[in-house]
N, CA, C and O atoms as CSV, one atom per row, in Angstrom:
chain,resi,resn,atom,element,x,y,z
A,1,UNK,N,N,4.713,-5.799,-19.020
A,1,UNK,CA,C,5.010,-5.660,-17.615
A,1,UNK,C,C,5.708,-6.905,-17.084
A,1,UNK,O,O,6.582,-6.668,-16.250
A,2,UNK,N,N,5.538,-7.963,-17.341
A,2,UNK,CA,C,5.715,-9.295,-16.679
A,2,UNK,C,C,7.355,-9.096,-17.285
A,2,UNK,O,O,8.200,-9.306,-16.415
A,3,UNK,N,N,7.885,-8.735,-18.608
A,3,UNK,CA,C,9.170,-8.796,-18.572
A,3,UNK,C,C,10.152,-7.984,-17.902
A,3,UNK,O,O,11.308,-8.374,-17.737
A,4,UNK,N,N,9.666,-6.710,-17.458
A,4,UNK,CA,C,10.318,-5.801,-16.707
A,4,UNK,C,C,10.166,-5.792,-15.292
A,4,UNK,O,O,10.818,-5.234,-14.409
A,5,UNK,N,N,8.834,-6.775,-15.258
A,5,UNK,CA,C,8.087,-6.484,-13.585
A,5,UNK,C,C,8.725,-5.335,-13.134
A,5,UNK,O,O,9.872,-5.445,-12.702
A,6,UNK,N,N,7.941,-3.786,-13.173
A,6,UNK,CA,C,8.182,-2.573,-12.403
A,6,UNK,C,C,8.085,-2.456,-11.199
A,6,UNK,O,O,6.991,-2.900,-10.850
A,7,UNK,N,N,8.817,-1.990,-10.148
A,7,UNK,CA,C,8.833,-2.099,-8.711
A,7,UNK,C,C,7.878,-1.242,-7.872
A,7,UNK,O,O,7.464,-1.304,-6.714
A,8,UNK,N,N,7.578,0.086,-9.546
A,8,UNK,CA,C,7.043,1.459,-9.168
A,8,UNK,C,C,6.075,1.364,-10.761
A,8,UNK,O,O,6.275,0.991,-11.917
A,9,UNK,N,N,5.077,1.894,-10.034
A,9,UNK,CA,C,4.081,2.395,-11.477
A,9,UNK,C,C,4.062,3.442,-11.459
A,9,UNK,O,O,4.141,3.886,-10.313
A,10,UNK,N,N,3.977,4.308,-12.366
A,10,UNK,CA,C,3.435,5.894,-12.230
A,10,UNK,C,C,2.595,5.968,-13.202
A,10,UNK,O,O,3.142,5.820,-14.295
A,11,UNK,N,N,0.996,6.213,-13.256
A,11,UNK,CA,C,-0.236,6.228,-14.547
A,11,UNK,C,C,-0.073,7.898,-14.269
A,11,UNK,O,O,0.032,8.570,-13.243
A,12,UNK,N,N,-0.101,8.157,-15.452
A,12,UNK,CA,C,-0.255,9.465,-15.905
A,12,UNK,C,C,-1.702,9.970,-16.124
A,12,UNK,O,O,-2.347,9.139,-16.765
A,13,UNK,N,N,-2.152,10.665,-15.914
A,13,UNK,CA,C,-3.582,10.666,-16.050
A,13,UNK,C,C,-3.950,12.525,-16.121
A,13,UNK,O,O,-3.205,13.314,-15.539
A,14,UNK,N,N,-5.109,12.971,-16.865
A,14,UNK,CA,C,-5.853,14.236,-16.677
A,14,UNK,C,C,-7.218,13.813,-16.323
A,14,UNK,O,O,-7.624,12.775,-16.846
A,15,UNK,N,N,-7.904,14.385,-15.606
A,15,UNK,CA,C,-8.851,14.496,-15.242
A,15,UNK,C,C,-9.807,15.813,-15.707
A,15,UNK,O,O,-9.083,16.620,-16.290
A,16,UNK,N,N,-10.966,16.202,-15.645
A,16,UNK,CA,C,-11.570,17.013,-16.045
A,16,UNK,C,C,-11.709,18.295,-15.496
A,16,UNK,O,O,-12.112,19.204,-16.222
A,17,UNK,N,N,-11.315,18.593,-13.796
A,17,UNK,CA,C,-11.407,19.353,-13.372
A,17,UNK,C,C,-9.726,20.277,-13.389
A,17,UNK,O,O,-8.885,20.174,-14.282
A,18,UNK,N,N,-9.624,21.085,-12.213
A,18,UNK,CA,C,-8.895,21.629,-12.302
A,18,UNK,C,C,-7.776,21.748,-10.826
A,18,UNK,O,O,-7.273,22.793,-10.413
A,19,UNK,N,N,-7.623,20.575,-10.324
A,19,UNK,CA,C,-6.676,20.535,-9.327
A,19,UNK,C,C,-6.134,19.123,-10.048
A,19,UNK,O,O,-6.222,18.542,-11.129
A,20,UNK,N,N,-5.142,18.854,-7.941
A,20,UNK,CA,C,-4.377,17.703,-8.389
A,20,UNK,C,C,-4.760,16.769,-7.477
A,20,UNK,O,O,-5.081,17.111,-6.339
A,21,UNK,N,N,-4.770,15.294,-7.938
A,21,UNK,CA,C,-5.143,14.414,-7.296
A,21,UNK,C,C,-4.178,13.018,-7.741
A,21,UNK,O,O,-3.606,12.823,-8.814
A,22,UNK,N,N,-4.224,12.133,-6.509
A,22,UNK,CA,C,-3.756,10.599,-7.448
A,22,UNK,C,C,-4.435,9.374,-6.418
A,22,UNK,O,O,-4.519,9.245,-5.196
A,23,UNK,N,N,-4.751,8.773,-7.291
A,23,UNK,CA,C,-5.418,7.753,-6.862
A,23,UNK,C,C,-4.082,6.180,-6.278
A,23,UNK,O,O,-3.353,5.784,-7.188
A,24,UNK,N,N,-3.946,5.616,-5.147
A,24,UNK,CA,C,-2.823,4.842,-4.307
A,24,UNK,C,C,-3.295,3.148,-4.154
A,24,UNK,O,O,-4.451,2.893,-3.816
A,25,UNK,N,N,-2.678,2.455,-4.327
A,25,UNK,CA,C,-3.705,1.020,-4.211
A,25,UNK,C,C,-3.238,0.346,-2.434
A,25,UNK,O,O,-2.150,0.776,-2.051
A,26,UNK,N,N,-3.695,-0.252,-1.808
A,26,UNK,CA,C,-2.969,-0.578,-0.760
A,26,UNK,C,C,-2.409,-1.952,-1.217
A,26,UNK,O,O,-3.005,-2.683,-2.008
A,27,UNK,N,N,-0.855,-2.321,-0.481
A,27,UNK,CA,C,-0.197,-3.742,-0.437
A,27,UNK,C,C,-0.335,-4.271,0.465
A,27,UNK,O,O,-0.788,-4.051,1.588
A,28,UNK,N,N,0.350,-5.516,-0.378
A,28,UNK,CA,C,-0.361,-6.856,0.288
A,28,UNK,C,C,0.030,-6.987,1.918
A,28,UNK,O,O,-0.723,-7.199,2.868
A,29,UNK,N,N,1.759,-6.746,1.889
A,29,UNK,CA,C,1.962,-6.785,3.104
A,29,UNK,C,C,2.085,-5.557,4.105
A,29,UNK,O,O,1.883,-4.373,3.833
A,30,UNK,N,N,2.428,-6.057,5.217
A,30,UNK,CA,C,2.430,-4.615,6.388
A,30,UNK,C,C,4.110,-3.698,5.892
A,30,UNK,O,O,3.981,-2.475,5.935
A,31,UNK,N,N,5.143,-4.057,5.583
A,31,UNK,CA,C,6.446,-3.764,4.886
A,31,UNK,C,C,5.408,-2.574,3.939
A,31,UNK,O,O,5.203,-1.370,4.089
A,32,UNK,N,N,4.904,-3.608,2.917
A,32,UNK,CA,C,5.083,-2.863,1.320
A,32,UNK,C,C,4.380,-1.717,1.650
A,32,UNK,O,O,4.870,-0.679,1.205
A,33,UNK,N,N,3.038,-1.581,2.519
A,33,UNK,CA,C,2.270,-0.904,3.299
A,33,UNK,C,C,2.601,0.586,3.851
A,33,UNK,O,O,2.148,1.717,3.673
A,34,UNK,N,N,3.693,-0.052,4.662
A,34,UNK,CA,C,4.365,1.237,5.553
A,34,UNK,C,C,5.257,1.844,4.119
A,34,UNK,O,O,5.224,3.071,4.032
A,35,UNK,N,N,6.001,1.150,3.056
A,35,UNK,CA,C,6.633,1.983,2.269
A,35,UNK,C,C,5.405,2.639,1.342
A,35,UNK,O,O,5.531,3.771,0.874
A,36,UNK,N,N,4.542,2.060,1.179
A,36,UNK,CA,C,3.761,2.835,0.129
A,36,UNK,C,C,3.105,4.142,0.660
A,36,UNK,O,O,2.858,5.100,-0.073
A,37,UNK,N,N,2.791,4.096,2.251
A,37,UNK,CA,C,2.393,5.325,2.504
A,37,UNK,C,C,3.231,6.222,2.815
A,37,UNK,O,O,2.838,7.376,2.990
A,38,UNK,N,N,4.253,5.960,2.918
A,38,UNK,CA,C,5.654,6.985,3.275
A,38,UNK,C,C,5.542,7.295,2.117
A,38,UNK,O,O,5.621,8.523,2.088
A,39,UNK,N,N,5.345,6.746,0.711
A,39,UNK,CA,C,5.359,7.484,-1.013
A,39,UNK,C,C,4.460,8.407,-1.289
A,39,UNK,O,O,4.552,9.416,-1.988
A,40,UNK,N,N,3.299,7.838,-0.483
A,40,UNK,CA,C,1.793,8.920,-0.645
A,40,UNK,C,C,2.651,10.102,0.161
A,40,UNK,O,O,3.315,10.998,-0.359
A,41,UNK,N,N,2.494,9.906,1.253
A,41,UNK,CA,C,2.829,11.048,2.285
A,41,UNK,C,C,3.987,12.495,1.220
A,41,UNK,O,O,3.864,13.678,0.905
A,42,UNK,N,N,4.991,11.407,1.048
A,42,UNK,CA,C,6.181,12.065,-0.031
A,42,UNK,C,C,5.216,12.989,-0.854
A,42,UNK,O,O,5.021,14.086,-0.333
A,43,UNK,N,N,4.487,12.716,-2.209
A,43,UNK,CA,C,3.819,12.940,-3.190
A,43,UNK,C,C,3.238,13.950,-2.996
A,43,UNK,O,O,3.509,15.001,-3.577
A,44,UNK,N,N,2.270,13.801,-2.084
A,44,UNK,CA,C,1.184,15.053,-1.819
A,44,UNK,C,C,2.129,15.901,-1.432
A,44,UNK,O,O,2.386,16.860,-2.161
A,45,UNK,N,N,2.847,15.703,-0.174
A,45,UNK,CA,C,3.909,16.862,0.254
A,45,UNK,C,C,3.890,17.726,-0.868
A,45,UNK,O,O,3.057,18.568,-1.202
A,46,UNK,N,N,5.313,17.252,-1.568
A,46,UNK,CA,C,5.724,17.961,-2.882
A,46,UNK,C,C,4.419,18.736,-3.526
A,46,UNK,O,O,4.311,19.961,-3.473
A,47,UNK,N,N,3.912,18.290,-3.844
A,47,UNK,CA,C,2.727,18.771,-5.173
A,47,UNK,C,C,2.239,20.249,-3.834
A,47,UNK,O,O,2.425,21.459,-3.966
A,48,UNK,N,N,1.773,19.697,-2.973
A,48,UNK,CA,C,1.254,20.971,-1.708
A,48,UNK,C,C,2.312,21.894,-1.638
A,48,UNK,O,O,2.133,23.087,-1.882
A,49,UNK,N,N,3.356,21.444,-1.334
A,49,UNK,CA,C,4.340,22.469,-1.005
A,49,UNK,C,C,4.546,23.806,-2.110
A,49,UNK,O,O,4.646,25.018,-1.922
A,50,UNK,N,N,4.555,22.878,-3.446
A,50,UNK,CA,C,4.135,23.481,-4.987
A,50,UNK,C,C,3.542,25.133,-5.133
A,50,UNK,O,O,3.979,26.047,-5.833
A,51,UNK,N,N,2.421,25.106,-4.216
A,51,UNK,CA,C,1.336,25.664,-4.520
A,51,UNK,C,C,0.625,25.443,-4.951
A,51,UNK,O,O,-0.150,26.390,-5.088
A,52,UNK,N,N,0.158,24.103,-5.570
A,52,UNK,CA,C,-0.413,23.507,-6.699
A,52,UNK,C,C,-1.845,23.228,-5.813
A,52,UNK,O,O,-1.906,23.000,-4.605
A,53,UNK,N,N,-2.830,23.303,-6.655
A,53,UNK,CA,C,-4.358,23.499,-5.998
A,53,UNK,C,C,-4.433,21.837,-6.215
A,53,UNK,O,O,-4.259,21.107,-7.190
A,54,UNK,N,N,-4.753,21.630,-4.922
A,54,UNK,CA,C,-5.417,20.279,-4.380
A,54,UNK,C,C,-6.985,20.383,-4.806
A,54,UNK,O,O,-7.732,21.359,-4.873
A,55,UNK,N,N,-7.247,18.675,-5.131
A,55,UNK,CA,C,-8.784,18.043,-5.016
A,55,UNK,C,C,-9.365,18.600,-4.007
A,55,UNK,O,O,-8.701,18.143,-3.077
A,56,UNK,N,N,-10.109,19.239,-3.571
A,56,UNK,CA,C,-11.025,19.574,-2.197
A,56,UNK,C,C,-11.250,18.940,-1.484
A,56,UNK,O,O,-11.229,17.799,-1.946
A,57,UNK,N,N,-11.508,18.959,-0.423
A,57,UNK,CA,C,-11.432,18.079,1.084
A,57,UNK,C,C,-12.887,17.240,0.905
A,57,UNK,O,O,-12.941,16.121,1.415
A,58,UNK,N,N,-14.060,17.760,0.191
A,58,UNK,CA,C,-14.751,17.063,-0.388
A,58,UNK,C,C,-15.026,15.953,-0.765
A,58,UNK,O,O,-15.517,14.992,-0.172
A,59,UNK,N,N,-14.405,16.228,-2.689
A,59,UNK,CA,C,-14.433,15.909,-3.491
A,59,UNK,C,C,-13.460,13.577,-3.083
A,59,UNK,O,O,-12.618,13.045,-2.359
A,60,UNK,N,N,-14.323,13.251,-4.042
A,60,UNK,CA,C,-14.112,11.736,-3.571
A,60,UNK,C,C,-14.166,11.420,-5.328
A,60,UNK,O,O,-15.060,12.130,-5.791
A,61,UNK,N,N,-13.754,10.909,-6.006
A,61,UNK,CA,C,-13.391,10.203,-7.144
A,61,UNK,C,C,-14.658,9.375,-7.811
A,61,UNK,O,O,-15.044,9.437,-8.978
A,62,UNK,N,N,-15.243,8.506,-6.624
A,62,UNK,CA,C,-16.253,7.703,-7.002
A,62,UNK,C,C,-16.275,6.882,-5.422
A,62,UNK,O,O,-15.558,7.157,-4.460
A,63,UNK,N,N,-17.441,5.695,-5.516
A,63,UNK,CA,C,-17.671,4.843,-4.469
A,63,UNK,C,C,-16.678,4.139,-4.030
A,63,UNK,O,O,-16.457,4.027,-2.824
A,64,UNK,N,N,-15.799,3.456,-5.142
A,64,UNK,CA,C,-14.684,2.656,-4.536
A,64,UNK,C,C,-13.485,3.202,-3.910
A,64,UNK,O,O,-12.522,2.509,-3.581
A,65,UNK,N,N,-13.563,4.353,-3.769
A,65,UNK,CA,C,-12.352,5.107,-3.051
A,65,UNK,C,C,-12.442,5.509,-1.906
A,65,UNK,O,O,-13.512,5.850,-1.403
A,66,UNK,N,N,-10.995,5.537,-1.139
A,66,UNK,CA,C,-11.534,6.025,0.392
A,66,UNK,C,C,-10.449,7.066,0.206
A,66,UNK,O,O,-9.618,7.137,-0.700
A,67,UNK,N,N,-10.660,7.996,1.435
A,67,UNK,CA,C,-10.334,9.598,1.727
A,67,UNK,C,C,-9.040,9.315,2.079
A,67,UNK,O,O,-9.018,8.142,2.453
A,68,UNK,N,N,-7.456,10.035,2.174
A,68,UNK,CA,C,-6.479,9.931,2.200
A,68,UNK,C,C,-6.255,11.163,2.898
A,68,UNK,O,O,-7.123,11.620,3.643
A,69,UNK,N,N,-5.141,11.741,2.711
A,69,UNK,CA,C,-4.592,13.057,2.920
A,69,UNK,C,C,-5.194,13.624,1.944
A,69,UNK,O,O,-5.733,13.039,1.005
A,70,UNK,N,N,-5.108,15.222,2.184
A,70,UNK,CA,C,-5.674,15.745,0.989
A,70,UNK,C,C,-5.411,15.375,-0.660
A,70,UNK,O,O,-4.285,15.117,-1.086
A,71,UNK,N,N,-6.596,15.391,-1.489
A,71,UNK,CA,C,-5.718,15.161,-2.731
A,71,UNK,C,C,-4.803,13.593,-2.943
A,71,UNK,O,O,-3.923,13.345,-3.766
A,72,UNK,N,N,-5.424,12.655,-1.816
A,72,UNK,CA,C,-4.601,11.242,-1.672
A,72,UNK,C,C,-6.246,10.410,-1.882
A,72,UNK,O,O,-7.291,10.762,-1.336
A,73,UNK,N,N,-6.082,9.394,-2.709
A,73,UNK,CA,C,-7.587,8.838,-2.332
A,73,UNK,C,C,-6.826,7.113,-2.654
A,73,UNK,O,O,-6.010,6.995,-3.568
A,74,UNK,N,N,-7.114,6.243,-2.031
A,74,UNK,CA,C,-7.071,4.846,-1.935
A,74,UNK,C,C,-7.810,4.377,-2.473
A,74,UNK,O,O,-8.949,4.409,-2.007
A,75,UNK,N,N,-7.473,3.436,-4.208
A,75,UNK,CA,C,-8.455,2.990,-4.439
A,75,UNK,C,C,-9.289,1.378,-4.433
A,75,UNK,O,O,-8.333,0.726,-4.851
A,76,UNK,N,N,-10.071,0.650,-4.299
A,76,UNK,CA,C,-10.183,-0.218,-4.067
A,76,UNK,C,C,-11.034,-1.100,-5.136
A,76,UNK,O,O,-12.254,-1.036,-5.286
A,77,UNK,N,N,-9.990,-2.073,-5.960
A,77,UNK,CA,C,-10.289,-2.391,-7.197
A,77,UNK,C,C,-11.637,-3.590,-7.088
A,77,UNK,O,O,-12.330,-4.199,-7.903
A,78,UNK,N,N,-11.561,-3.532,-6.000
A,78,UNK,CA,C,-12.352,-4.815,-5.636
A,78,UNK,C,C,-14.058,-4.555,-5.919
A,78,UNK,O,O,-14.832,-5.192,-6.633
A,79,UNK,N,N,-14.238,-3.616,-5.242
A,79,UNK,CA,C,-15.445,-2.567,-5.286
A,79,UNK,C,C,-16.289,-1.538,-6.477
A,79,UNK,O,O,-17.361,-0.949,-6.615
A,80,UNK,N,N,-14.883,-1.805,-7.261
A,80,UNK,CA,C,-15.034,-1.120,-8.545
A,80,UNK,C,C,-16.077,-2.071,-9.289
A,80,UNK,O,O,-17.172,-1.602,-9.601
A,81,UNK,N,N,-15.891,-2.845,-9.458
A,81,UNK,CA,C,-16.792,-4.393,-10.144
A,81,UNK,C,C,-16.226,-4.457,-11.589
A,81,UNK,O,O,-16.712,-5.196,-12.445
A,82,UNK,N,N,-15.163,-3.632,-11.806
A,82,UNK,CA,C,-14.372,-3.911,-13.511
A,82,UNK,C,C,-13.151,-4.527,-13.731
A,82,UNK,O,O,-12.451,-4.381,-14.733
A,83,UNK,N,N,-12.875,-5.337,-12.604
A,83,UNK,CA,C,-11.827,-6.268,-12.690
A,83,UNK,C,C,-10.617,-5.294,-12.725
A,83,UNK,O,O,-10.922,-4.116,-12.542
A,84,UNK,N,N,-9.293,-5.565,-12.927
A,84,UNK,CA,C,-8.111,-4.946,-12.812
A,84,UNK,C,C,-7.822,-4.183,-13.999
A,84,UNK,O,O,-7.984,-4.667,-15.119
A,85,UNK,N,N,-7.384,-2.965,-13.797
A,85,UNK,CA,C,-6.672,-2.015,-15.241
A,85,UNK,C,C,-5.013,-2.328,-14.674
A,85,UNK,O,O,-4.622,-3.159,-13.854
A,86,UNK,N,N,-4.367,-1.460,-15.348
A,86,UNK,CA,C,-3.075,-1.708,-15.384
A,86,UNK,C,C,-2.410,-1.400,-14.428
A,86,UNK,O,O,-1.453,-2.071,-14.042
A,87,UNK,N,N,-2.907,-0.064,-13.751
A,87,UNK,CA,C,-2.382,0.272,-12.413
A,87,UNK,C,C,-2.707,-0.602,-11.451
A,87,UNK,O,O,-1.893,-0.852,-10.562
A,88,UNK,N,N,-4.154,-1.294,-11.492
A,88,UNK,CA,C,-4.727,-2.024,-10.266
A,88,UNK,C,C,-3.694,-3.493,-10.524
A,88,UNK,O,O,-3.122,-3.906,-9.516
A,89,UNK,N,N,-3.475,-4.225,-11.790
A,89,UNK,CA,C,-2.347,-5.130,-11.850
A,89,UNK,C,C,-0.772,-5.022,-11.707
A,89,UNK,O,O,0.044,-5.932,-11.853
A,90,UNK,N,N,-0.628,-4.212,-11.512
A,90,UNK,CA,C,0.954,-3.498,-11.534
A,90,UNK,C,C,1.053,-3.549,-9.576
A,90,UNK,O,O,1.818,-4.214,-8.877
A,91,UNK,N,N,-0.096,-2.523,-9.139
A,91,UNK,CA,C,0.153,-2.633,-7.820
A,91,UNK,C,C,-0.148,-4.357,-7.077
A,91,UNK,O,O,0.577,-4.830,-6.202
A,92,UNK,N,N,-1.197,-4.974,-7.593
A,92,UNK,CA,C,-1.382,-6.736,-7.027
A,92,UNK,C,C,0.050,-7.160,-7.476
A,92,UNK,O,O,0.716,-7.864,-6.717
A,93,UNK,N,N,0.358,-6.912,-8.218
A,93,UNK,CA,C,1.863,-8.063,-8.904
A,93,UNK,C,C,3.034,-7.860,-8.752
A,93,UNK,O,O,3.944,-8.648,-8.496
A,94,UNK,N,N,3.037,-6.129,-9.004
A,94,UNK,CA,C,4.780,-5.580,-8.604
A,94,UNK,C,C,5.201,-4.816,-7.719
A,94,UNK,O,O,6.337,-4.364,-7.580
A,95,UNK,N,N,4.153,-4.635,-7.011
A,95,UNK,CA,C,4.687,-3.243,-6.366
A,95,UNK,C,C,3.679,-1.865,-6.482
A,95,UNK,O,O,2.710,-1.768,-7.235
A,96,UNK,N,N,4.186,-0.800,-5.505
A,96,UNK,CA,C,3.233,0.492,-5.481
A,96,UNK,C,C,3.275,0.938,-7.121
A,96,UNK,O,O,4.127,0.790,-7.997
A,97,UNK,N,N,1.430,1.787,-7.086
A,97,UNK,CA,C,1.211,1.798,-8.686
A,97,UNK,C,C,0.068,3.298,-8.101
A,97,UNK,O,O,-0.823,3.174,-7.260
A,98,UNK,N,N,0.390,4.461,-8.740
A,98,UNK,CA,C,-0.585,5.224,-8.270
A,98,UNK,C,C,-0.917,5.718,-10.060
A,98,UNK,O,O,-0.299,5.562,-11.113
A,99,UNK,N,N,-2.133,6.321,-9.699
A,99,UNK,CA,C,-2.778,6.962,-10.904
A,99,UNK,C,C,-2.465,8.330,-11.070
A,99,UNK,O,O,-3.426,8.976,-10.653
A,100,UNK,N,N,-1.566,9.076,-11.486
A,100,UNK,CA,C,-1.828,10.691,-10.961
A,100,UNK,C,C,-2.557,11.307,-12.165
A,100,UNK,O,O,-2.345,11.202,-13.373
A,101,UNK,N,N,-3.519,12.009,-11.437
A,101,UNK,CA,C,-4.351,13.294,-12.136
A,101,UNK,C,C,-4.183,14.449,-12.250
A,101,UNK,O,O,-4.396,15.102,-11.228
A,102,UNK,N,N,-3.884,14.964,-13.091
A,102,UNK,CA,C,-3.751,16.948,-13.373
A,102,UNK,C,C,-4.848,17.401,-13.678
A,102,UNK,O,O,-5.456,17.022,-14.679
A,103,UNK,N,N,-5.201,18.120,-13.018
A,103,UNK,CA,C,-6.038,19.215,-13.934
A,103,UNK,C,C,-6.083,19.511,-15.144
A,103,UNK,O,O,-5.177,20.271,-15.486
A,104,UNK,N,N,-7.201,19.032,-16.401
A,104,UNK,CA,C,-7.280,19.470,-17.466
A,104,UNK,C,C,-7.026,20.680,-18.013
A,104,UNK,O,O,-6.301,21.077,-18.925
A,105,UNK,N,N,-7.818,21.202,-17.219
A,105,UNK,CA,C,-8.040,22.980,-17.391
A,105,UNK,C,C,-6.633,24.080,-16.640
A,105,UNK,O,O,-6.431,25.294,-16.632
A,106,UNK,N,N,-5.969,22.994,-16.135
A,106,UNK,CA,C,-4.330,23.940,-15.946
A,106,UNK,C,C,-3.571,23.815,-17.389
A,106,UNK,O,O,-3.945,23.230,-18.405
A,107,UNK,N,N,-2.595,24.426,-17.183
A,107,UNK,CA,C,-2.023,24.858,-18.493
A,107,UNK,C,C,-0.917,23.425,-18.667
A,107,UNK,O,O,-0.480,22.715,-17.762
A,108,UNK,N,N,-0.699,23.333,-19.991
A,108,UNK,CA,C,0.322,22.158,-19.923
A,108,UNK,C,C,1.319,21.820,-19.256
A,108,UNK,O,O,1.698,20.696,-18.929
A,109,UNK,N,N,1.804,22.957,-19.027
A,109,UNK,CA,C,3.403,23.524,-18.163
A,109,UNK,C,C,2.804,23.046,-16.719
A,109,UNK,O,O,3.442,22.127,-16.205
A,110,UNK,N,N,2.127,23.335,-16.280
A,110,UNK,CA,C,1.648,23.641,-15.106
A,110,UNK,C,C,1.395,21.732,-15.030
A,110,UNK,O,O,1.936,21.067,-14.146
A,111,UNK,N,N,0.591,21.169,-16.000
A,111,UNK,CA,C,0.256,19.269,-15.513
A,111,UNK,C,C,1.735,18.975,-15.620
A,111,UNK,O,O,2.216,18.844,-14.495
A,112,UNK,N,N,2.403,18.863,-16.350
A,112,UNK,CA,C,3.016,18.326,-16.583
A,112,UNK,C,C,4.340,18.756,-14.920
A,112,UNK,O,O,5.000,17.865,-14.386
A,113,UNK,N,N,4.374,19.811,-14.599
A,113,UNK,CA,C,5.277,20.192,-13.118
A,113,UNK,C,C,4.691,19.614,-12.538
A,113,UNK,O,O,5.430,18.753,-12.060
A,114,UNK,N,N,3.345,19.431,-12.076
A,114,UNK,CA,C,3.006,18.990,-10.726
A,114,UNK,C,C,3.221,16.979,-10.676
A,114,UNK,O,O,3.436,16.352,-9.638
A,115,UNK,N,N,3.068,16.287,-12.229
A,115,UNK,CA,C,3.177,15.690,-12.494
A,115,UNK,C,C,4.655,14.720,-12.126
A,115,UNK,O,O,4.861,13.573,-11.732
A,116,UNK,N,N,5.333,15.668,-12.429
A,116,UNK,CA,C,7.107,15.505,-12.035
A,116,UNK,C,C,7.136,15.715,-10.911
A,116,UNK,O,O,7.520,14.766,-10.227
A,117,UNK,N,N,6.839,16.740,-10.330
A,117,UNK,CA,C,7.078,16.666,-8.735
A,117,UNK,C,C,6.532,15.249,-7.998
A,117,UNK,O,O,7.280,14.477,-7.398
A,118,UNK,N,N,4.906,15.040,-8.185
A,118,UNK,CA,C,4.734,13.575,-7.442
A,118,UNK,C,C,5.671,12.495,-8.322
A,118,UNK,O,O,5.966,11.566,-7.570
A,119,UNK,N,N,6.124,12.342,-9.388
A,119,UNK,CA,C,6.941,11.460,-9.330
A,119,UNK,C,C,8.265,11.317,-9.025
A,119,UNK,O,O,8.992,10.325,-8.981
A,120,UNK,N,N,8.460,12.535,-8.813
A,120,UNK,CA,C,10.410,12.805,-8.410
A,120,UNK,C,C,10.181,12.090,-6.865
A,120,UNK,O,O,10.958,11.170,-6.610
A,121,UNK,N,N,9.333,12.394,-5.989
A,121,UNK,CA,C,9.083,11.986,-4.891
A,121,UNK,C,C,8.563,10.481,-4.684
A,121,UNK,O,O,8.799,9.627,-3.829
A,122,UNK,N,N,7.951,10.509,-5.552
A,122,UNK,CA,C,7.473,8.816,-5.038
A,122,UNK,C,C,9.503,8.286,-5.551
A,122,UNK,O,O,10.134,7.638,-4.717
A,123,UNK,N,N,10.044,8.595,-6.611
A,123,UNK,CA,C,11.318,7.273,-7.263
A,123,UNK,C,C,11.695,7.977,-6.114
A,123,UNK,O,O,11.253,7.187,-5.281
A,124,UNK,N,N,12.224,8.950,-5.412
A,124,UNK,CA,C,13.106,9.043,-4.302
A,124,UNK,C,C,12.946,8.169,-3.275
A,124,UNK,O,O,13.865,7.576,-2.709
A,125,UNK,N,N,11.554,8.067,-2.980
A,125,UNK,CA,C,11.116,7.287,-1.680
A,125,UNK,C,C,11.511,5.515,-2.007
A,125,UNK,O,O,12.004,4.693,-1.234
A,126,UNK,N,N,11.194,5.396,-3.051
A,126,UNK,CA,C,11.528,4.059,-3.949
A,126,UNK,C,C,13.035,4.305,-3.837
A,126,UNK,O,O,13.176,3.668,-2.794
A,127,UNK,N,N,14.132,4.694,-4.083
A,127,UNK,CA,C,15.518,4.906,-3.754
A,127,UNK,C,C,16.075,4.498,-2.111
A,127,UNK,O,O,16.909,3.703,-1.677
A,128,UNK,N,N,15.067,5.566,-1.441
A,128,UNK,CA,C,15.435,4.766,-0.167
A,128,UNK,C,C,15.514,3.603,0.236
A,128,UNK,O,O,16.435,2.998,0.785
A,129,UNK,N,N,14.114,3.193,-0.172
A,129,UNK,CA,C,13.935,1.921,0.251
A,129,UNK,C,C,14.814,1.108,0.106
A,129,UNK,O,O,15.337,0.581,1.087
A,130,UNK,N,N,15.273,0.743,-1.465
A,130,UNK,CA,C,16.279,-0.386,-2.135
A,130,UNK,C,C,17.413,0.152,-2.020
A,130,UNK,O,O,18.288,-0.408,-2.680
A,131,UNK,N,N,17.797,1.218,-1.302
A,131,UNK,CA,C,19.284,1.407,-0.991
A,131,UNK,C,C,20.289,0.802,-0.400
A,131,UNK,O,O,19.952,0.593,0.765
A,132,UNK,N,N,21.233,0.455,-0.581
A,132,UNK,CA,C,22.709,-0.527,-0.329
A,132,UNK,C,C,22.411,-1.692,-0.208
A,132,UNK,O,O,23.287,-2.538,-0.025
C-alpha cells in the first residue's frame, strides 16, 4: 500500500447471511468527510436501486458499528480493541476504504453484480472529486 498509497479502497468481502451490506470508516477531515459520505450515499443508492436485498433495518454488524443508511454501517476501529486491518489502515492513511459484503447464500452472479455496482459508484464519486 505505502507504494501505491490508494486514494480508494474497495475490501471485498462475503458474509454469511444473505443480503448486502458495507461497512464505511469516517475521515479525518470535514472535506474528506463530506466526500466520503456523498460515496456511501452513491453505493447504497446503486445496490437499492438494483433490487438487491439490503441488511435489515435491524441488523448491526457488531458493537463497534454505528447505523447508516440502510445497509450503510460506520465502522469504528477504535472500539473494536484489534488494532487496524487493512481497510481500517488504508482509510487512517489514504483515503475512503469500505468493506463490502455479499450475501453468501446469493448466487455468484448475483455477489459479484451487486459488488460492481457499489464499486462502479463509489470510483465515479472518486472521479468527481479529482476532476480537472
Amino acid at each position: 500500500m505505502a507504494k501505491i498509497q490508494p486514494g480508494l479502497t474497495l475490501n471485498l468481502h462475503e458474509y454469511g447471511g444473505d443480503a448486502f451490506w458495507f461497512s464505511a470508516r469516517h475521515q479525518r477531515g470535514d472535506d474528506d468527510q463530506i466526500w466520503e459520505q456523498h460515496m456511501t450515499d452513491q453505493m447504497i443508492l446503486a445496490v437499492a436501486q438494483s433490487g438487491a436485498k439490503l441488511a435489515p433495518a435491524d441488523y448491526l454488524p457488531g458493537s463497534f458499528f454505528t447505523r447508516g443508511e440502510r445497509g450503510v454501517f460506520w465502522l469504528d476501529a477504535q472500539k473494536r480493541g484489534e488494532g487496524l486491518n487493512l481497510a481500517d489502515f488504508a482509510a487512517n492513511r489514504y483515503g475512503p476504504s469500505f468493506t463490502i459484503e455479499t450475501g453468501m447464500q446469493a448466487s455468484f452472479e448475483h455477489r459479484g453484480r451487486v459488488a460492481m455496482l457499489a464499486a462502479q459508484a463509489a470510483v465515479t464519486v472518486f472521479e468527481q472529486r479529482y476532476a480537472s
